[in-house]
C-alpha positions as CSV (number, residue, x, y, z in Angstrom):
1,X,0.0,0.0,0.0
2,X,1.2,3.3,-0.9
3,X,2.4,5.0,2.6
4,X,4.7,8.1,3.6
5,X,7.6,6.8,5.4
6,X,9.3,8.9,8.3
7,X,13.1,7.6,6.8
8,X,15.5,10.1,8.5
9,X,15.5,13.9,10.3
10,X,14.3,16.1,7.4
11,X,13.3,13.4,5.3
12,X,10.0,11.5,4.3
13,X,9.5,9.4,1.4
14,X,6.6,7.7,-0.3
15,X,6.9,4.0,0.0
16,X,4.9,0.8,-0.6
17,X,4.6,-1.1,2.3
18,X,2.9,-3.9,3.5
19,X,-0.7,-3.4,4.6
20,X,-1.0,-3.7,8.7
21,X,-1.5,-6.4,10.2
22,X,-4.5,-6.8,12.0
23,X,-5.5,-8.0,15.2
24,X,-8.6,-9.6,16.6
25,X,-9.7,-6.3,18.5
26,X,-8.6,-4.1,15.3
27,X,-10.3,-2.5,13.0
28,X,-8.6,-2.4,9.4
29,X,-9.7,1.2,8.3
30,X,-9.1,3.0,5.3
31,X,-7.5,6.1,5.6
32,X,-9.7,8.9,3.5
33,X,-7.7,12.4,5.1
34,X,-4.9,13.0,7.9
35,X,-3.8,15.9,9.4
36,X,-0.2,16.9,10.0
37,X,0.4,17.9,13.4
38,X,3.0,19.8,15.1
39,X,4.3,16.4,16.5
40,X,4.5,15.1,13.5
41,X,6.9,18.3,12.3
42,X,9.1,17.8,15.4
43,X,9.7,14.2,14.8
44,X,10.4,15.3,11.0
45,X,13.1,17.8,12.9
46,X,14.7,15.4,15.4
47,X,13.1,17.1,18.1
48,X,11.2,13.7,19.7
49,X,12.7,10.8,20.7
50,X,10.1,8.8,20.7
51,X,9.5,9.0,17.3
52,X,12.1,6.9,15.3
53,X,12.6,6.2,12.1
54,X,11.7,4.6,10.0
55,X,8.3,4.7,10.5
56,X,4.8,5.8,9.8
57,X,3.6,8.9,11.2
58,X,0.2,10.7,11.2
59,X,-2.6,10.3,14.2
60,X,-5.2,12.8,13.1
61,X,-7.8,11.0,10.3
62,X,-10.8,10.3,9.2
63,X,-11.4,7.0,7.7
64,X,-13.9,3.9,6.5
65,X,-13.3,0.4,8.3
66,X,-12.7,-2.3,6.1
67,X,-12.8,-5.0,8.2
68,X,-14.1,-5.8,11.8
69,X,-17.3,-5.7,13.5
70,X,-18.1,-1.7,12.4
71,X,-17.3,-2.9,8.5
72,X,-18.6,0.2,6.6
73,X,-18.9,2.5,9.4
74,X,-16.8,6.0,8.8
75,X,-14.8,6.5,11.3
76,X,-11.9,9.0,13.4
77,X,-10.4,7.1,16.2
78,X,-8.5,8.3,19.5
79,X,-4.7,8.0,18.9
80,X,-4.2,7.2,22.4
81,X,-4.5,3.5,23.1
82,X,-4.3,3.2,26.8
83,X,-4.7,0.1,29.4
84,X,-7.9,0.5,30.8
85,X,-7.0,-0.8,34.4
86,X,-4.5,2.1,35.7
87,X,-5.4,4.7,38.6
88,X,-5.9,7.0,35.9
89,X,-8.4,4.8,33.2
90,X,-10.6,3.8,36.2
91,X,-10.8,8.2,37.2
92,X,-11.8,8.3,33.3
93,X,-8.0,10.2,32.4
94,X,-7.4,8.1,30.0
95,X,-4.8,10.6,28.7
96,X,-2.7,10.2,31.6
97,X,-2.3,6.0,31.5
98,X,0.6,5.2,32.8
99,X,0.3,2.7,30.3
100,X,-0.2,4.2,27.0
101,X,0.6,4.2,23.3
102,X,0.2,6.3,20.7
103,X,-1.0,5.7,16.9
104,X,2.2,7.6,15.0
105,X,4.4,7.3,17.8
106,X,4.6,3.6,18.5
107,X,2.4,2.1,16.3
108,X,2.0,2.9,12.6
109,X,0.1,5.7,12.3
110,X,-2.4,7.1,9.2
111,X,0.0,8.7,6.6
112,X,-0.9,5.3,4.7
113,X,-3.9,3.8,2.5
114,X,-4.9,1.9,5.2
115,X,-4.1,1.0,9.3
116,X,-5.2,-0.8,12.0
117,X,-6.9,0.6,14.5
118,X,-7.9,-0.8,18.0
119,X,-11.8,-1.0,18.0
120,X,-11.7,0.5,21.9
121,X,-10.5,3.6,20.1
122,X,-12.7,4.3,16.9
123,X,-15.6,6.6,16.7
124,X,-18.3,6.6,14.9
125,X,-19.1,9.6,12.5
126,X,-22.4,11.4,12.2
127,X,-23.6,10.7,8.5
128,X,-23.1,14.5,7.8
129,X,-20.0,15.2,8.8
130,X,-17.2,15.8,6.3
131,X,-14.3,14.5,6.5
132,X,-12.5,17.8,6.3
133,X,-14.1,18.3,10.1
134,X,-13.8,14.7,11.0
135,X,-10.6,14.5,10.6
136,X,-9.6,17.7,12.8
137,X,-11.1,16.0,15.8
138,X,-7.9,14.9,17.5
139,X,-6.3,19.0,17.8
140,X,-10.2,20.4,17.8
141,X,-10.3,18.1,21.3
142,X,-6.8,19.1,22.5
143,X,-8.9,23.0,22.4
144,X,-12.1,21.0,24.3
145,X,-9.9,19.5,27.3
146,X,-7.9,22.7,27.6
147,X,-11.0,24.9,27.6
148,X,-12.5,22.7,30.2
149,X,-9.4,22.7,32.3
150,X,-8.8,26.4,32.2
151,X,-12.4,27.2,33.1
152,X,-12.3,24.9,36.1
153,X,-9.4,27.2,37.3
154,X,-11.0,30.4,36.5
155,X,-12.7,32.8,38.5
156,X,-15.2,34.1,36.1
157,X,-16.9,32.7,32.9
158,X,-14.9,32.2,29.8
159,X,-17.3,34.8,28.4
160,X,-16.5,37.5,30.8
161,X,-12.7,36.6,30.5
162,X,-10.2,38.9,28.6
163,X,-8.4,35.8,26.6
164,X,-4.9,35.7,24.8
165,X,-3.8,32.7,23.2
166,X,-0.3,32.8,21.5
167,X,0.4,31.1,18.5
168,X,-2.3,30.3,15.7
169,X,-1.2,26.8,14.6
170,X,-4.2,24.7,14.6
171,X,-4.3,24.6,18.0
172,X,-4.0,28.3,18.6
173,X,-6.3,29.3,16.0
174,X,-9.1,26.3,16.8
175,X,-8.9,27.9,20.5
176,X,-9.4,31.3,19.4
177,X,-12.6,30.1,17.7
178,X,-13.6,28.6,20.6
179,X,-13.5,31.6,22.7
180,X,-15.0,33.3,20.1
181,X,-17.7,30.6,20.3
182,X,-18.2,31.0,24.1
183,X,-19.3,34.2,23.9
184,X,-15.6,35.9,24.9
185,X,-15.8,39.5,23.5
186,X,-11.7,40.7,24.4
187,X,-9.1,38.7,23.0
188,X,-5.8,38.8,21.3
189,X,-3.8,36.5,19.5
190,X,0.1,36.1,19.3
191,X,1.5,35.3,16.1
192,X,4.9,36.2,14.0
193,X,4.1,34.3,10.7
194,X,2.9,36.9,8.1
195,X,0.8,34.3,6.5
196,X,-0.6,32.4,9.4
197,X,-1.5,36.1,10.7
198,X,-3.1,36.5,7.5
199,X,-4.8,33.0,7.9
200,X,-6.0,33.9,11.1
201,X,-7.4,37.3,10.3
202,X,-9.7,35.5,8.0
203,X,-10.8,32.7,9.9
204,X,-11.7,35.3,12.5
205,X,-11.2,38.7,11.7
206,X,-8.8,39.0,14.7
207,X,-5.3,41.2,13.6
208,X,-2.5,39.1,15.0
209,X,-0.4,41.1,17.7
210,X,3.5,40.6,17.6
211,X,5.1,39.2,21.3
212,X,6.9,42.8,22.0
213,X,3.1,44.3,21.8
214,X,2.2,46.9,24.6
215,X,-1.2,46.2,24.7
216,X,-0.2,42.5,25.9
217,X,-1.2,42.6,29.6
218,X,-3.2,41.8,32.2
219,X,-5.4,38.8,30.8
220,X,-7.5,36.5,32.4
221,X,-6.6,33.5,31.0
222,X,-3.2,32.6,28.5
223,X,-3.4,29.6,26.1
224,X,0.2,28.8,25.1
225,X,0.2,26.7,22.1
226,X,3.4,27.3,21.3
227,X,5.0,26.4,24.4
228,X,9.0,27.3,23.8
229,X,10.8,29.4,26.1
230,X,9.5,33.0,24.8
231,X,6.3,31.7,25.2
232,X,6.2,30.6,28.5
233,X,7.7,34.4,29.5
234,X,5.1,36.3,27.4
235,X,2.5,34.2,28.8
236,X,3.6,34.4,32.8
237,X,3.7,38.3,32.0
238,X,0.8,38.9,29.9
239,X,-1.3,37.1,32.5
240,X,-3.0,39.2,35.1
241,X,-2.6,38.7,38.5
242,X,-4.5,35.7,39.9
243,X,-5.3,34.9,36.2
244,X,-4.5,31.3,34.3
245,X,-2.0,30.6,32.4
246,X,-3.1,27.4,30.5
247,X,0.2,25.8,29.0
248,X,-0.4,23.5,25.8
249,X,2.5,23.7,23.1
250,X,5.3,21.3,23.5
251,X,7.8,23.3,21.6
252,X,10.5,23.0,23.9
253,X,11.3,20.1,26.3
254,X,12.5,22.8,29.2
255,X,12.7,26.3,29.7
256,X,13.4,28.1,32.8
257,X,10.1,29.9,34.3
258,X,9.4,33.2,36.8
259,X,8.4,30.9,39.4
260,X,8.6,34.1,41.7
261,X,5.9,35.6,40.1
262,X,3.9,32.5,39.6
263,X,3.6,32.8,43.8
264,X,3.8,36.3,44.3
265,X,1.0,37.0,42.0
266,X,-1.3,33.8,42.4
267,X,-0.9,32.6,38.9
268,X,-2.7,29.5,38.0
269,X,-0.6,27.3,35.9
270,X,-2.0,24.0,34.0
271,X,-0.3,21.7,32.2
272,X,-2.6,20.2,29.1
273,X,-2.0,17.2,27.1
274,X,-4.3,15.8,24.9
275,X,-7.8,14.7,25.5
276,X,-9.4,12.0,27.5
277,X,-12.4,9.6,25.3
278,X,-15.1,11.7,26.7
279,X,-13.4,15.2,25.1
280,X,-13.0,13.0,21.8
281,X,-17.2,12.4,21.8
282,X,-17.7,16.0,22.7
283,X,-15.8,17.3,20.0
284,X,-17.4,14.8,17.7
285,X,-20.9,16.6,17.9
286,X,-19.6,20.0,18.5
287,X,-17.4,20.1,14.8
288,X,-21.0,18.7,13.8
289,X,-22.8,21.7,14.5
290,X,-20.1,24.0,13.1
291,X,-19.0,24.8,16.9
292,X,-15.4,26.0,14.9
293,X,-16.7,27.2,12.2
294,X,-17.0,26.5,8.5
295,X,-13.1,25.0,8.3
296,X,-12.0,26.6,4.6
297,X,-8.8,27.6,6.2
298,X,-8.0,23.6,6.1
299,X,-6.0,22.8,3.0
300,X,-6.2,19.6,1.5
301,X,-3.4,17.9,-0.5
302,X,-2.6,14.2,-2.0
303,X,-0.6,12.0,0.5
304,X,2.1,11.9,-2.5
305,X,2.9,15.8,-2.0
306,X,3.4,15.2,1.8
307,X,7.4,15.2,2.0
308,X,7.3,18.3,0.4
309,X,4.4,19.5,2.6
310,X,6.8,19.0,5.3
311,X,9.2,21.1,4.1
312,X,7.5,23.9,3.4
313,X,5.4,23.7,7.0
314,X,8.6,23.4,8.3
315,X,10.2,26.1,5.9
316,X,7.0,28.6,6.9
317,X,5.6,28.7,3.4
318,X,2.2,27.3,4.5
319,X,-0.2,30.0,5.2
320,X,-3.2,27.2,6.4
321,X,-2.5,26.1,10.0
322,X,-3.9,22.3,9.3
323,X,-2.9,20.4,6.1
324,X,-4.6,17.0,5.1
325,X,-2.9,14.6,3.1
326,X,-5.4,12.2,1.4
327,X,-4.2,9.0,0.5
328,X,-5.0,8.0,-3.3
């Protein structure tokens, strides 16, 4: 089967390769779309060890099982396959199993034709929803779980909160529609990519602000998706005090922080990672009522272009935050 194959740092190559193996709790699915994800472009870089080559990446999609007991159902699937019987499964946090592996990272992920998927994992599709949104699901619930978190934390209603969120990658700029969506009137996005800003200005009419802006101060709630060390300063000074800082990117492995004004000025900080199953379902009906929007800043391209998709994501010569490769 025709598959893009994660050969080296800086490299991909389209390959055949054998079609997965399948095993009695799998579902064989065929990959229709799949998103490129920042993870993806920091394996591509060297920047994640646990993402060796060669192998298979991709863990956003939207596909049609082929075989298995949901045969001809369409399909997007958590990544994260986890143990079920850990302190954290049994709380329902699945995304903390101590257990866990990931679709793209240790098992072959959905830059192919076709994959196996555990059936535990898959989700079923409304009938009307494309696959352009279906296949968004995994970053559009990243937004979900981080929203959730960093309302928990808050003191008022995301509506009545001044928001910033820095960075509008598909994270950044799915969270900014989700604020919009909440009802939050003030907010400002970070973003240094003239055509992502660009992007972003018509996805949601918001003019990106550069990280040496004035105006960046005293909000009620930060969303770093960029999360390398510049990031985690702006967003520890743009905060207000006793405001949320709600960290998400995963730029950087470690960066030193101002834990003295973390304390002195009651800062709330939370670490996000990914989703648990519930946020997955959520997301599921919320993308079917258009709860992001109508999606045309996605851009959709044949799995065969992808190596050179890479580079230019990684180059900055991609103006849409999200690409899809669709397998032929």
């Amino acid at each position: 089967m025709q598959s893009m194959v994660f050969t080296a740092h800086n490299e991909m190559q389209i390959m055949d390769r054998p079609e997965p193996t399948v095993g009695s709790d799998d579902l064989l699915v065929r990959v229709d779309a799949a998103g490129v994800c920042g993870s993806d472009l920091h394996a591509y870089r060297g920047h994640d060890p646990r993402r060796v080559p060669p192998m298979v990446l991709g863990h956003e999609f939207v596909g049609t099982v082929l075989a298995g007991p949901m045969a001809g159902k369409r399909i997007t699937a958590n990544p994260l396959v986890t143990c079920g019987k850990c302190r954290y499964c049994l709380a329902g946090r699945t995304n903390l199993c101590s257990d866990r592996s990931m679709i793209g990272m240790n098992l072959p992920g959905a830059f192919a034709q076709q994959l196996a998927v555990p059936k535990s994992c898959a989700i079923e599709l409304p009938a009307g929803l494309s696959d352009r949104a279906a296949a968004i699901t995994e970053p559009a619930a990243t937004v979900v779980h981080a929203l959730a978190l960093s309302q928990r934390a808050m003191q008022q209603p995301l509506a009545h909160a001044r928001c910033l969120v820095i960075g509008a990658g598909a994270i950044g700029l799915l969270a900014a529609l989700a604020l919009r969506a909440h009802g939050v009137m003030e907010m400002a996005v970070v973003e240094t990519n003239a055509l992502r800003a660009l992007t972003l200005k018509s996805a949601t009419g918001l003019v990106a602000q550069g990280s040496d802006s004035a105006a960046l101060k005293d909000f009620d709630l930060v969303i770093d998706a960029v999360g390398i060390a510049a990031t985690r300063d702006l967003a520890v000074s743009a905060v207000a005090t006793g405001g949320v800082v709600t960290h998400v990117g995963l730029g950087d492995w470690a960066s030193p922080l101002d834990w003295r004004a973390l304390t002195l000025r009651e800062i709330t900080l939370i670490g996000c990672y990914t989703y648990a199953m519930s946020d997955m379902h959520a997301t599921v009906a919320a993308l079917n009522k258009n709860f992001f929007g109508d999606l045309s800043w996605v851009e959709e391209r044949p799995l065969t272009d992808g190596p050179a998709v890479f580079a230019d994501l990684v180059a900055g010569k991609i103006a849409s935050p999200k690409v899809l490769l669709r397998p032929s």
